[in-house]
SERO-4910 file (N, C-alpha, C, O; in steps of 0.05 Angstrom, whole numbers):
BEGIN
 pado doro    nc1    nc2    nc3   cac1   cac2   cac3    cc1    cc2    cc3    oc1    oc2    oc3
  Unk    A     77    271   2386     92    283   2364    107    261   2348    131    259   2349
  Unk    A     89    243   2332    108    224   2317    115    234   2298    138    224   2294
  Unk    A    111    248   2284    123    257   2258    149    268   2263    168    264   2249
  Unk    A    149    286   2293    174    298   2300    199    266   2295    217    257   2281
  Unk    A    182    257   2319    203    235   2329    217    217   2299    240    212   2294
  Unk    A    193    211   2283    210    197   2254    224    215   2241    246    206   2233
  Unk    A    219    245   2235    237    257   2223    273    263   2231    294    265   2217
  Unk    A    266    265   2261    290    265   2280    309    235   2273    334    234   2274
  Unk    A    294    214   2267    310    188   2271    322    187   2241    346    179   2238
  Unk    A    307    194   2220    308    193   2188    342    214   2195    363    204   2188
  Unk    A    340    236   2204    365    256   2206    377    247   2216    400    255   2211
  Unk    A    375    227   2236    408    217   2248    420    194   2239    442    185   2245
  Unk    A    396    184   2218    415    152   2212    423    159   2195    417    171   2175
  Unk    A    456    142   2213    477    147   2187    486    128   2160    483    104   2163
  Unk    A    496    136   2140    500    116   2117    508     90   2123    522     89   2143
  Unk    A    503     73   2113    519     51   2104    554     50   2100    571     60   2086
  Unk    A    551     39   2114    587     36   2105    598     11   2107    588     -2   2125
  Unk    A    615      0   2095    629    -20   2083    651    -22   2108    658     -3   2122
  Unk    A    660    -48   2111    681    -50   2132    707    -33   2124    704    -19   2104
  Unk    A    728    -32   2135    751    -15   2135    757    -25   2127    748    -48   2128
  Unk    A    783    -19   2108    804    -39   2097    831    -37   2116    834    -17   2130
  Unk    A    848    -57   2117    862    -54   2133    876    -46   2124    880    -45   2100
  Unk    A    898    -31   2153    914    -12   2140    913     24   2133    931     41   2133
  Unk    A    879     25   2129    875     45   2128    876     66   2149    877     90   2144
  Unk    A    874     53   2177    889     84   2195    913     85   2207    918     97   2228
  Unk    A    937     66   2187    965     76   2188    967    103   2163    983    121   2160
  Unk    A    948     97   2153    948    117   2128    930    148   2143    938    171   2138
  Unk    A    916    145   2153    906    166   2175    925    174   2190    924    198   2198
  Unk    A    941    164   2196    962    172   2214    984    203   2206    994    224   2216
  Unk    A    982    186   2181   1011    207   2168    996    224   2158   1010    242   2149
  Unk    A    965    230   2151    947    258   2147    951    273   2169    953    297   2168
  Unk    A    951    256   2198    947    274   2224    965    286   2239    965    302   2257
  Unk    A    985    271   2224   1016    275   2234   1017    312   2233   1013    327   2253
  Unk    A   1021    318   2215   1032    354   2211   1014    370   2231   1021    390   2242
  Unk    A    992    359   2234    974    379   2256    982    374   2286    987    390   2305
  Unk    A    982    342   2282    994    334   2324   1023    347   2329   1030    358   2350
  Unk    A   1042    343   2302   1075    358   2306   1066    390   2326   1067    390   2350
  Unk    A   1058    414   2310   1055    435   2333   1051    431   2356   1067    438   2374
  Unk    A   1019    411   2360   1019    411   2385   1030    403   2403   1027    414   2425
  Unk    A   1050    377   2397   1062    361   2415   1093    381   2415   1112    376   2430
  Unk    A   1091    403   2396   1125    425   2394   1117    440   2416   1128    442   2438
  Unk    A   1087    454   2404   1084    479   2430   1065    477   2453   1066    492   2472
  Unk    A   1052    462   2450   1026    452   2471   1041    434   2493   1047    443   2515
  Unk    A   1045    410   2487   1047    391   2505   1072    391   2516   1076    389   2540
  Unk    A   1095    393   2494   1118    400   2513   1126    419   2531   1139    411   2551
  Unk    A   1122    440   2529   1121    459   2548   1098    456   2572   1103    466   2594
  Unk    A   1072    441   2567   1065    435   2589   1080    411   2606   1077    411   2631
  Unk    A   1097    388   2592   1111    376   2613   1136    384   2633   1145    374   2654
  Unk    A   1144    407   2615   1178    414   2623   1156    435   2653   1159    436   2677
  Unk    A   1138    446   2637   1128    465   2666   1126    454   2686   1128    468   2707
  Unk    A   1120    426   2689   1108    400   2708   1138    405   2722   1141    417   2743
  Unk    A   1156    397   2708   1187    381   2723   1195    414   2733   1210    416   2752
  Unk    A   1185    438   2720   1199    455   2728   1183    460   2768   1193    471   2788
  Unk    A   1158    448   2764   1146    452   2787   1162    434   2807   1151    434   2829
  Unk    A   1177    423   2807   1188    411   2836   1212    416   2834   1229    398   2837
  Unk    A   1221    443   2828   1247    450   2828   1241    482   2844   1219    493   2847
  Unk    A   1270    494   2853   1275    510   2869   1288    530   2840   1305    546   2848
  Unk    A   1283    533   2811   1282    562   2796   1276    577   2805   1257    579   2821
  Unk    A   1296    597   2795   1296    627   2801   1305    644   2782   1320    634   2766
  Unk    A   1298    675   2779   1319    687   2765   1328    697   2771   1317    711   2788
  Unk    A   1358    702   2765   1381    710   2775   1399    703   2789   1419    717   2794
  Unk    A   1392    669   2800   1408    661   2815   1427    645   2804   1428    638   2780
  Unk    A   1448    639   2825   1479    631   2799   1475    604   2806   1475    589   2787
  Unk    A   1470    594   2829   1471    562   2840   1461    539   2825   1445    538   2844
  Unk    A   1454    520   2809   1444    510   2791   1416    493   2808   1414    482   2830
  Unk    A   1401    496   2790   1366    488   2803   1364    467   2807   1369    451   2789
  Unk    A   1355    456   2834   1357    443   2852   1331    421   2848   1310    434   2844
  Unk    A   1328    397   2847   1302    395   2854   1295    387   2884   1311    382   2901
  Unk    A   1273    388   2887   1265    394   2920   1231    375   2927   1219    368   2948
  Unk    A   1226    372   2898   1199    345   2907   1178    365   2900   1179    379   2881
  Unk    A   1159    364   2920   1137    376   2935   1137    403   2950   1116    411   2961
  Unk    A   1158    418   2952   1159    428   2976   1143    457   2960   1133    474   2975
  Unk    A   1142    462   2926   1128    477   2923   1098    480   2932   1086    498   2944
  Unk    A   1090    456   2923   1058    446   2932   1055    450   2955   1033    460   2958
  Unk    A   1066    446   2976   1066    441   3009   1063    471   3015   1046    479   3031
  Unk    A   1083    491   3001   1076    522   3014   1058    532   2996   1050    553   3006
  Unk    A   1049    528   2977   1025    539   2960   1001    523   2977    981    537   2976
  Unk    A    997    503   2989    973    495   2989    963    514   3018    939    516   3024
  Unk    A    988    528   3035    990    549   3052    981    579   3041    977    598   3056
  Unk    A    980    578   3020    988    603   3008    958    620   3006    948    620   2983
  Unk    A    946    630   3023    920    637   3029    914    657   3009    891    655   3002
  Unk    A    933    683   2993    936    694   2978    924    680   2948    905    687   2933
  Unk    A    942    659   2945    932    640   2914    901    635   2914    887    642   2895
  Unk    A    895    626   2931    874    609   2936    854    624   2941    832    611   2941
  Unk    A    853    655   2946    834    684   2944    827    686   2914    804    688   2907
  Unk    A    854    684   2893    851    694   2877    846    667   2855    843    670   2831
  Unk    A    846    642   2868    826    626   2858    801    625   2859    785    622   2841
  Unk    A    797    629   2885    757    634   2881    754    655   2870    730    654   2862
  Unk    A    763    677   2863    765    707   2845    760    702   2819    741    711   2807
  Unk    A    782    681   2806    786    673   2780    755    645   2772    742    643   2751
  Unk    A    752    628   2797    729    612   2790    691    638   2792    671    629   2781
  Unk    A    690    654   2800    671    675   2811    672    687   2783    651    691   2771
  Unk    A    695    693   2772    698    711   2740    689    695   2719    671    701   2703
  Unk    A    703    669   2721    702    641   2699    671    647   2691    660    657   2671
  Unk    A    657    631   2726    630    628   2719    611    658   2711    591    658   2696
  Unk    A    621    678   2723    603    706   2718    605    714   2688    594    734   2680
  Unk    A    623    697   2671    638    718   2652    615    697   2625    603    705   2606
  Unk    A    619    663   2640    611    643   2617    578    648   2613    563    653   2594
  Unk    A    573    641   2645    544    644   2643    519    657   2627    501    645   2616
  Unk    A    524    687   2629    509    716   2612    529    707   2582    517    711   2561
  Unk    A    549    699   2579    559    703   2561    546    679   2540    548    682   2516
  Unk    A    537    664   2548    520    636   2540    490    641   2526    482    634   2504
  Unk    A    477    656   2550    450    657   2553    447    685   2531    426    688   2518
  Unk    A    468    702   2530    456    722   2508    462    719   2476    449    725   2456
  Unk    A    494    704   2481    496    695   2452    471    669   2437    467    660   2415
  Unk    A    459    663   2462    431    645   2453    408    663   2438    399    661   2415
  Unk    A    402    678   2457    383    702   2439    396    711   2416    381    712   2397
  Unk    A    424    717   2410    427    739   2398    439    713   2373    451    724   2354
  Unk    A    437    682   2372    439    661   2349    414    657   2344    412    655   2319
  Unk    A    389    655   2357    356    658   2351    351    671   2333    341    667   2311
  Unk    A    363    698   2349    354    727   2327    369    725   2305    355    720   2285
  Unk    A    392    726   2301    405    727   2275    400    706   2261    407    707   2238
  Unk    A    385    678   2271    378    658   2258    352    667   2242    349    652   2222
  Unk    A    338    682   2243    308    690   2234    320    708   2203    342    717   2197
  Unk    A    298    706   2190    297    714   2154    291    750   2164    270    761   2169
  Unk    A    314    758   2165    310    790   2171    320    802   2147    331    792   2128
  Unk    A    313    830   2153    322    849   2126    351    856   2136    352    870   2156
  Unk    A    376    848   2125    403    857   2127    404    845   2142    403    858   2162
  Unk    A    406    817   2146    412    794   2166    443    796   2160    458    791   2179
  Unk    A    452    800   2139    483    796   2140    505    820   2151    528    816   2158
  Unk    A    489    845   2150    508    860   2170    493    865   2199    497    886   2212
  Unk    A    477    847   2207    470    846   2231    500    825   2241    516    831   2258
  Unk    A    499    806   2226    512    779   2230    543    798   2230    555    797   2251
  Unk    A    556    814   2209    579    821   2214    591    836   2239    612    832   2251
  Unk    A    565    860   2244    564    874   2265    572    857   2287    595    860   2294
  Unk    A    553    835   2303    555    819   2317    589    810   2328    599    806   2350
  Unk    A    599    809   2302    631    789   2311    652    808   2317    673    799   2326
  Unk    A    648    833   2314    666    858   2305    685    853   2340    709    847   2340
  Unk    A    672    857   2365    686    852   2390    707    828   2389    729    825   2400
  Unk    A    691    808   2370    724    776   2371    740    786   2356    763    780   2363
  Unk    A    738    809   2327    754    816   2316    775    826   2332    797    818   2326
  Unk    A    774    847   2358    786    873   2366    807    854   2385    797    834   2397
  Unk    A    834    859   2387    849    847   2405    841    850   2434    819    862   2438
  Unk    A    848    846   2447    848    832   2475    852    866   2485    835    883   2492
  Unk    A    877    867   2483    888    900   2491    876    925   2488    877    945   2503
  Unk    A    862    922   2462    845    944   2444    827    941   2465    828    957   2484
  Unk    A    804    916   2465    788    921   2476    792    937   2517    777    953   2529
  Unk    A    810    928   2524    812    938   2544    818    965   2557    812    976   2578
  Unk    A    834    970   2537    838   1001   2528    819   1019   2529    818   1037   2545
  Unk    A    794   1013   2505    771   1019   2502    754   1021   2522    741   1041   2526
  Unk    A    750    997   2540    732   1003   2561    750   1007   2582    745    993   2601
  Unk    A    772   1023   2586    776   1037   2612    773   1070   2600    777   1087   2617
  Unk    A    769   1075   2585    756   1101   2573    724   1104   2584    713   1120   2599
  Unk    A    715   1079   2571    685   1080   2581    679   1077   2610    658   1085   2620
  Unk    A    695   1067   2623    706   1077   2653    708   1099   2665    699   1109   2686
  Unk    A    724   1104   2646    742   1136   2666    718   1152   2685    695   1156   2680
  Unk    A    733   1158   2707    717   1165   2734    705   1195   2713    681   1200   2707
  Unk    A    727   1210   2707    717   1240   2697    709   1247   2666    699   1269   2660
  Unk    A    715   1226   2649    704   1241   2621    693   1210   2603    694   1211   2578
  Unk    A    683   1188   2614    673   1165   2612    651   1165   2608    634   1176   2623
  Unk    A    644   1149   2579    614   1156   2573    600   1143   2588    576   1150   2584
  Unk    A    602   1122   2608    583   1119   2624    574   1128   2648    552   1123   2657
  Unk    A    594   1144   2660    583   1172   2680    578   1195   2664    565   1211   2678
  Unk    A    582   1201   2646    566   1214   2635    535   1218   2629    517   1234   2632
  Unk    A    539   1189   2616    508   1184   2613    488   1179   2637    463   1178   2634
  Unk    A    501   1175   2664    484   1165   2677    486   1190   2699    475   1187   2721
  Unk    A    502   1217   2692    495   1250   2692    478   1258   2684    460   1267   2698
  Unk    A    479   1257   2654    455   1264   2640    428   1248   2657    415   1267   2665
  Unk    A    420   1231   2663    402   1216   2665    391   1225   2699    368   1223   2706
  Unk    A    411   1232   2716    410   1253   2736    409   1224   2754    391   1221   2771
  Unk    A    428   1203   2751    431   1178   2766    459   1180   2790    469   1162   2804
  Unk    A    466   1207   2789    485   1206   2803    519   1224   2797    523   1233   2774
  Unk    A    533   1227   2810    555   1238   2796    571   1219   2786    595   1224   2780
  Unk    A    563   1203   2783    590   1172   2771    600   1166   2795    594   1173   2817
  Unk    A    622   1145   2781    634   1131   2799    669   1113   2788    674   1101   2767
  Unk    A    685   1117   2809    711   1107   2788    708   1072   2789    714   1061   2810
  Unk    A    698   1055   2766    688   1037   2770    712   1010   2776    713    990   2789
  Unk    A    726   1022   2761    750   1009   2764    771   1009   2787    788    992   2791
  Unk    A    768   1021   2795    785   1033   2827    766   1021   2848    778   1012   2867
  Unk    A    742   1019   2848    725   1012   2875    725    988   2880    726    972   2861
  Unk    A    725    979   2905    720    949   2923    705    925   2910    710    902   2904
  Unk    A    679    945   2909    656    935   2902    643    930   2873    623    918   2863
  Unk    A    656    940   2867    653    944   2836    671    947   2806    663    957   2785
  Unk    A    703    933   2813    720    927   2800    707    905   2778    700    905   2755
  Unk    A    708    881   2804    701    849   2793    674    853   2769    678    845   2746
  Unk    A    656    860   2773    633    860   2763    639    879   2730    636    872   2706
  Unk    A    650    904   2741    662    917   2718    677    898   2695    676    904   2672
  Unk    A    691    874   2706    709    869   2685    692    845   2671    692    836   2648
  Unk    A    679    839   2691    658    815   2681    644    831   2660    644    821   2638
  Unk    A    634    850   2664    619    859   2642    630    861   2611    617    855   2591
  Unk    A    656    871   2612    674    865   2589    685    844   2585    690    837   2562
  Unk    A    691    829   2604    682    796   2584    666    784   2583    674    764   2572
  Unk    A    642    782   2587    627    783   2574    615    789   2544    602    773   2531
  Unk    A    622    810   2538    616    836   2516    647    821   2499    644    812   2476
  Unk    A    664    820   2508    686    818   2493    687    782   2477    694    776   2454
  Unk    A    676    764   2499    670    731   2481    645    730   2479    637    709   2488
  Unk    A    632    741   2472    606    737   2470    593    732   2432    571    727   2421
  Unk    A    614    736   2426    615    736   2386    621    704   2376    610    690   2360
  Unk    A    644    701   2394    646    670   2390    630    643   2397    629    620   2390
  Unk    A    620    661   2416    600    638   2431    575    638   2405    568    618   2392
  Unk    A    565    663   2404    544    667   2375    545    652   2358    525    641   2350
  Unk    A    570    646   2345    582    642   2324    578    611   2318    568    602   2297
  Unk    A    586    596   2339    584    566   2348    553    569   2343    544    564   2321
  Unk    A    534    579   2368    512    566   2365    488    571   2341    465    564   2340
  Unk    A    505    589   2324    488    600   2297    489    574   2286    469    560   2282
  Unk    A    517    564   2281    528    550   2264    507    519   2266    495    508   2247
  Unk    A    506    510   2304    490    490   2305    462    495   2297    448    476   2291
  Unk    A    449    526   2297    420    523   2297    421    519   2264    413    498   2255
  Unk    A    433    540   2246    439    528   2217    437    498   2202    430    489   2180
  Unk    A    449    490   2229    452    456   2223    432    437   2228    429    416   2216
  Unk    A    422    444   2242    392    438   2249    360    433   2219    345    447   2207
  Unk    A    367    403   2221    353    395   2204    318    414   2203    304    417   2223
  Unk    A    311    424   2176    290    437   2177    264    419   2176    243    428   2184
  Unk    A    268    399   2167    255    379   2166    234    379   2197    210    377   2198
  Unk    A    250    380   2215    244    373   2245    224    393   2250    203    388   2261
  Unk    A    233    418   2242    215    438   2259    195    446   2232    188    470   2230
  Unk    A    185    428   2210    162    433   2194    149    413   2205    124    417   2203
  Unk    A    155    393   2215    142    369   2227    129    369   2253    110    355   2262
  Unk    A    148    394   2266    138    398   2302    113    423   2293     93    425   2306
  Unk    A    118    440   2268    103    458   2264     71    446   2252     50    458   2257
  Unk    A     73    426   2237     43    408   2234     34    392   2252     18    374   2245
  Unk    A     41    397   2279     40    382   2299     16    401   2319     -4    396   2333
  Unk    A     31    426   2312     14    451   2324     31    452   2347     19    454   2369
  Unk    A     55    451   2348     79    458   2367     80    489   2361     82    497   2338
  Unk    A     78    502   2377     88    537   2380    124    536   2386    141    520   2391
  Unk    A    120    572   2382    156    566   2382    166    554   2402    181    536   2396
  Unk    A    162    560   2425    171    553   2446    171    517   2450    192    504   2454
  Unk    A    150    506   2450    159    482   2451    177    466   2428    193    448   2431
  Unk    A    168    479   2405    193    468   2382    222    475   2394    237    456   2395
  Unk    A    232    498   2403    255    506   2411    254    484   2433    276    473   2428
  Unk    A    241    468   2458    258    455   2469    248    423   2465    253    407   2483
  Unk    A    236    415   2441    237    386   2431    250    387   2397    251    367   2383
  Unk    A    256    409   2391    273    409   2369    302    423   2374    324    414   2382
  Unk    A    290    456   2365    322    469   2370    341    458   2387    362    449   2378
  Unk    A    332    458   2417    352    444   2426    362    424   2438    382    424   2453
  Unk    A    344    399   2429    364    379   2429    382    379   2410    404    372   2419
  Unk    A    381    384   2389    403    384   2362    426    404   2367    447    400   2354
  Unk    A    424    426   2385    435    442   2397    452    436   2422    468    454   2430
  Unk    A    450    412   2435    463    411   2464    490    413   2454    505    433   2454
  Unk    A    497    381   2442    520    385   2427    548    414   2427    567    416   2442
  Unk    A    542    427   2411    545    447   2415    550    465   2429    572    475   2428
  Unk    A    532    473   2444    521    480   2472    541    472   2485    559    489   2483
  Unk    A    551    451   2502    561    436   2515    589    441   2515    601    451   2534
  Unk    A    605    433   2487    625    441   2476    639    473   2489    656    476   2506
  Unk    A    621    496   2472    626    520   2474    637    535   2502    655    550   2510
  Unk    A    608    513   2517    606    528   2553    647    515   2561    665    527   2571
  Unk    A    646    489   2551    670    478   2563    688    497   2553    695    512   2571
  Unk    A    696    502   2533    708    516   2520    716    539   2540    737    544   2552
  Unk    A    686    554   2540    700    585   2545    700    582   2573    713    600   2585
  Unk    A    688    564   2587    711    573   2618    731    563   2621    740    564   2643
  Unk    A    741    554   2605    764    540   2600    791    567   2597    811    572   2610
  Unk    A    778    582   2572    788    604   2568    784    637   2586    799    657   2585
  Unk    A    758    631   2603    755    655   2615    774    656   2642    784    675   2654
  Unk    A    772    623   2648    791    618   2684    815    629   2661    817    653   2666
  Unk    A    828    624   2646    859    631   2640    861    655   2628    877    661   2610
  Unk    A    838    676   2641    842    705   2623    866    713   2634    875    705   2655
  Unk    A    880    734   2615    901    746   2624    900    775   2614    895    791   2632
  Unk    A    903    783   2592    903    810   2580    886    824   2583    889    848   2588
  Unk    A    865    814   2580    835    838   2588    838    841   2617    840    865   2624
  Unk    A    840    826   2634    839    837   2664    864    854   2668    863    876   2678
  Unk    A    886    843   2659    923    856   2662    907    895   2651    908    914   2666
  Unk    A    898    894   2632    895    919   2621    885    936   2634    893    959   2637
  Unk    A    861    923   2647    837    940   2652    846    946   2687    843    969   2696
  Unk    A    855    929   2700    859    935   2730    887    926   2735    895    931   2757
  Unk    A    905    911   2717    924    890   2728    925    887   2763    941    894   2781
  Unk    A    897    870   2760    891    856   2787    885    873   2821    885    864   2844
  Unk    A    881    895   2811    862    913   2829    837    914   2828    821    906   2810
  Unk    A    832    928   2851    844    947   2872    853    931   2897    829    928   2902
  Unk    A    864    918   2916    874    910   2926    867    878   2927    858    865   2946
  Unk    A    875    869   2900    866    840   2894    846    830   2888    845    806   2890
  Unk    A    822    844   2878    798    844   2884    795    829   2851    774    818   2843
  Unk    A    818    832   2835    804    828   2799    841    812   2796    852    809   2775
  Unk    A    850    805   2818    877    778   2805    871    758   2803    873    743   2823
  Unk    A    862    749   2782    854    725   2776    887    702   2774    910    708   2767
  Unk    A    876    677   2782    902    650   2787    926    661   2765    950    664   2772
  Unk    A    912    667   2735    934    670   2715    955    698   2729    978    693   2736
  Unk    A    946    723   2731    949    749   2737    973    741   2766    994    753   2765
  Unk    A    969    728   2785    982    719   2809   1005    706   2796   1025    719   2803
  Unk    A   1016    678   2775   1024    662   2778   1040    681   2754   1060    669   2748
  Unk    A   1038    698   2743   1056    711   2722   1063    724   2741   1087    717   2743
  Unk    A   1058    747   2764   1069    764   2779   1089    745   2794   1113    750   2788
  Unk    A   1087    727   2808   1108    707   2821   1129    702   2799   1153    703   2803
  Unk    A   1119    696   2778   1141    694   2754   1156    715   2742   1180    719   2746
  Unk    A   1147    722   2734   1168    753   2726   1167    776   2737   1176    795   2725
  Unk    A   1155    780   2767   1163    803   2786   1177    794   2803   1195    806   2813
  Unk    A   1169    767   2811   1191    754   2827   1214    736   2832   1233    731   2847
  Unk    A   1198    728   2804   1230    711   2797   1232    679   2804   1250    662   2801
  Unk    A   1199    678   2817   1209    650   2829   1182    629   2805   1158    625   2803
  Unk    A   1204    623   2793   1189    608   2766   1176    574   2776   1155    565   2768
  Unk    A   1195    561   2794   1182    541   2803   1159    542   2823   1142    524   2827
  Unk    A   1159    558   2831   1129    563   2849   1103    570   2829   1082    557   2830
  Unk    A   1110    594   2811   1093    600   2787   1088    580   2776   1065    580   2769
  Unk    A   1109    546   2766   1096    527   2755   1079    519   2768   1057    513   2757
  Unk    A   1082    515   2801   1067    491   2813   1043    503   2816   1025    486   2820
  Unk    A   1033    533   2814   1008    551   2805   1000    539   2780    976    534   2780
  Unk    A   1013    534   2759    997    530   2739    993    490   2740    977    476   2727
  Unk    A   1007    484   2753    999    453   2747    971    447   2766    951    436   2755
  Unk    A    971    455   2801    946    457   2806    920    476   2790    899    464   2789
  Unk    A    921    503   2778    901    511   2758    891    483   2738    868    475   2733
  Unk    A    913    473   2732    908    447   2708    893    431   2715    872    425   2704
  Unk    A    905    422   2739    886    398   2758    858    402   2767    840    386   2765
  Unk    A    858    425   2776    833    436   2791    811    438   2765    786    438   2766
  Unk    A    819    439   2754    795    457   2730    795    431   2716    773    421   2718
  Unk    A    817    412   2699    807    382   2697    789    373   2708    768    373   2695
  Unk    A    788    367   2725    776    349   2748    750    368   2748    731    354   2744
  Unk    A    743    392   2750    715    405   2746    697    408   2724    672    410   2723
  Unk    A    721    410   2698    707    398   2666    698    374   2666    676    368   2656
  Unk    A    720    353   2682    705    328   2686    675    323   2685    659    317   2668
  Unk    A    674    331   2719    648    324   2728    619    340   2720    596    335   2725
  Unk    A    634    369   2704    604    380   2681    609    366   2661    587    359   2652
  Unk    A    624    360   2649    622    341   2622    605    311   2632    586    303   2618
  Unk    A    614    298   2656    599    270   2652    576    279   2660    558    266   2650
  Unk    A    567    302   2679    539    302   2692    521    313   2663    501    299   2659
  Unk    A    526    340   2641    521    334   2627    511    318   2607    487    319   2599
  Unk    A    534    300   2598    533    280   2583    505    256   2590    488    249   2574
  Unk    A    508    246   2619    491    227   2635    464    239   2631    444    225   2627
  Unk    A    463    270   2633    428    278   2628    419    277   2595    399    266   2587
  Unk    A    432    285   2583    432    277   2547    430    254   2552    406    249   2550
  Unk    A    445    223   2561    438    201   2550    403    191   2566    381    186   2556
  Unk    A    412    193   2589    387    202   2602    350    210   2589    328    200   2593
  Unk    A    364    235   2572    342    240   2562    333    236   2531    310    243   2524
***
């Protein structure tokens, strides 16, 4: 496939450019300035004060003034057999929630990528779930829940599959339940991203793989998606990034029932915090979440990365 391969190389070389002048990224600086101010107001400082608040003995309600104490949070959390349930709970959701949520917004950026009739309220339809808040949506599907007047025991009455089931209340079938709604619930954004990359995707490449006598399928994996990893890559980081730190869709739908079965790390380390009061333990929950999941973006980002250069 040389035609592919020169057209691919023609699309990635980039312009000519002239050396920098100096000076010019003190002048970058003060463009980037107003955007880093928020984050370094609401992002980063509150993630350091949470750090220092983790080796202190906070509480609420107590009169004695907060103590610091080192480690000794870490030392009884790393005991804490409870956290560490509802860590593998929260990593079991992350991955159940990113995975399907990946693989269908792929089909469903293919399809909306194709020259259809009313491609644009297919495309609106599509995003309407990222529109709906967090709460709404949860709301909504504990309706589609409900053990007794839930359109999905209903339908699966009609269908003579059974008398239903309270999906939300069972052992066995909480976790999976909520996976399914996040799923359904980020699954618009994920679309959204990889429309954007297939969009971007020089056409050049796939008229070139198509005079080649490449069928779809092999154009999709010596065109679409290499130009696609990018992307790809990004998004996945992204949303387990966002799915380990769910809070409101699970709080809504079970707040972390039926007997722990759907408390995900976030759901645990807010209950220690504002049901119990003990805010320095709740930090040292969120500074290991930080760490743990760092250190796991890590090593899918470089192993990633190493197979792209690789390939």
């Amino acid at each position: 496939m040389t035609s592919v391969t020169e057209a691919r190389r023609a699309a990635k070389s980039p312009p000519s450019r002239g050396r920098p002048r100096r000076g010019a990224g003190h002048g970058a600086w003060f463009l980037v300035l107003p955007a880093l101010l928020p984050i370094l107001v609401l992002s980063v400082g509150p993630l350091l004060y949470g750090v220092l608040l983790a080796f202190t003995d906070a509480q609420s309600g107590r009169t004695e003034p907060t103590q610091w104490i080192g480690g000794l949070n870490f030392t009884d959390l790393a005991r804490d057999t409870l956290f560490w349930e509802s860590f593998r709970i929260g990593l079991v959701w992350a991955v159940g929630v990113t995975v399907p949520q990946f693989l269908l917004a792929l089909g469903l950026a293919l399809l909306l990528n194709q020259n259809l009739r009313l491609r644009w309220l297919a495309r609106a339809l599509a995003i309407i779930p990222w529109a709906m808040p967090e709460v709404v949506v949860g709301i909504m599907w504990r309706l589609v829940y409900n053990p007794d007047a839930g359109i999905l025991n209903e339908t699966l009455r009609d269908l003579g599959l059974g008398d239903g089931r309270d999906w939300l209340s069972g052992l066995g079938t909480a976790l999976p339940a909520v996976i399914v709604v996040g799923v359904w619930a980020g699954m618009p954004q994920t679309t959204v991203a990889l429309l954007a990359g297939l969009q971007n995707t020089p056409r050049e490449l796939h008229e070139a793989a198509a005079l080649d006598g490449a069928g779809a399928w092999r154009r999709f994996r010596t065109v679409t998606w290499p130009a696609l990893r990018p992307v790809a890559l990004a998004i996945t980081a992204l949303n387990f990034i966002w799915n380990f730190n769910a809070f409101a869709l699970v709080y809504v739908l079970t707040n972390g029932g039926p007997g722990g079965r759907t408390r995900l790390p976030m759901l645990f380390a807010y209950e220690e915090a504002f049901r119990y009061g003990q805010f320095g333990y709740a930090a040292a929950m969120g500074c290991v979440m930080v760490a743990v999941i760092s250190v796991l973006l890590a090593l899918f980002l470089a192993g990633r990365l190493k197979g792209g250069d690789e390939a």
